[in-house]
N, C-alpha and C positions, 0 to 999 in steps of 0.2 A: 131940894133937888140937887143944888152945886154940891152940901155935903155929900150926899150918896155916891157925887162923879169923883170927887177927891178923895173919896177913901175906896173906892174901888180901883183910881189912878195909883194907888199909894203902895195900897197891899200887892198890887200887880208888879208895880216896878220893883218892889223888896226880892220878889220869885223870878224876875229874866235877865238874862243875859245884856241886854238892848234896854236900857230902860227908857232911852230917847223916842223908842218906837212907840210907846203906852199911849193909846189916848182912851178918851170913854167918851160920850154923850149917852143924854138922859131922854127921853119924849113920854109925855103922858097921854097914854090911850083911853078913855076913860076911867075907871079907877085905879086903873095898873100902869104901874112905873117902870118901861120898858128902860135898862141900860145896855146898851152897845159897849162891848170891849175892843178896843184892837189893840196887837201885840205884834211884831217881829212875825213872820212863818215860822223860822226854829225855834221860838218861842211859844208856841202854841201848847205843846204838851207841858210845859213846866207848868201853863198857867191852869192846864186840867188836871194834872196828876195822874197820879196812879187809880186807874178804876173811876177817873172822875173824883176822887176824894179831896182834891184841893177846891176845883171852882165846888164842889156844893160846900166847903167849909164858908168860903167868901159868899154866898146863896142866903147860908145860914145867920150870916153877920148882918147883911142888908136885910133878915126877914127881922131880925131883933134892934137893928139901927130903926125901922119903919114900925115897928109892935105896936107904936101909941097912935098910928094915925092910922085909919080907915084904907091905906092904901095897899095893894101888892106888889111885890117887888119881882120882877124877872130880868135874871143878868142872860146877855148874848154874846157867845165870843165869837167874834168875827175874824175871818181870815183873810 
């Protein structure tokens, strides 16, 4: 679960302007792996991209980081 918060802090701060601002926490709901993003406000659209095309890449990476375990992954960006 720490790795999931660290490479979700990591990829985040490579995309904002604030990198200071980045945090993540993780909580396990029953089988699913709830991550919380926070970022900066101005930072908000850097971390979604265009159409959404960035957070589902980073979506993507946590659904193949998590592949081998039984678990799902949902990233949340919080404002």
């Amino acid at each position: 679960m720490a790795d999931v918060v660290r490479l979700v802090e990591h990829l985040a701060r490579a995309l904002v302007d604030d990198p200071e601002a980045v945090s993540a926490s993780a909580e396990m709901h029953g089988h699913t792996l709830v991550v919380r993003l926070t970022v900066a406000p101005p930072d908000i659209g850097k971390v979604i991209g265009r159409q959404g095309r960035t957070v589902t890449a980073i979506r993507t990476l946590l659904t193949a980081v998590e592949g081998t375990s039984a678990r799902r992954v949902v990233l949340e960006v919080v404002e």
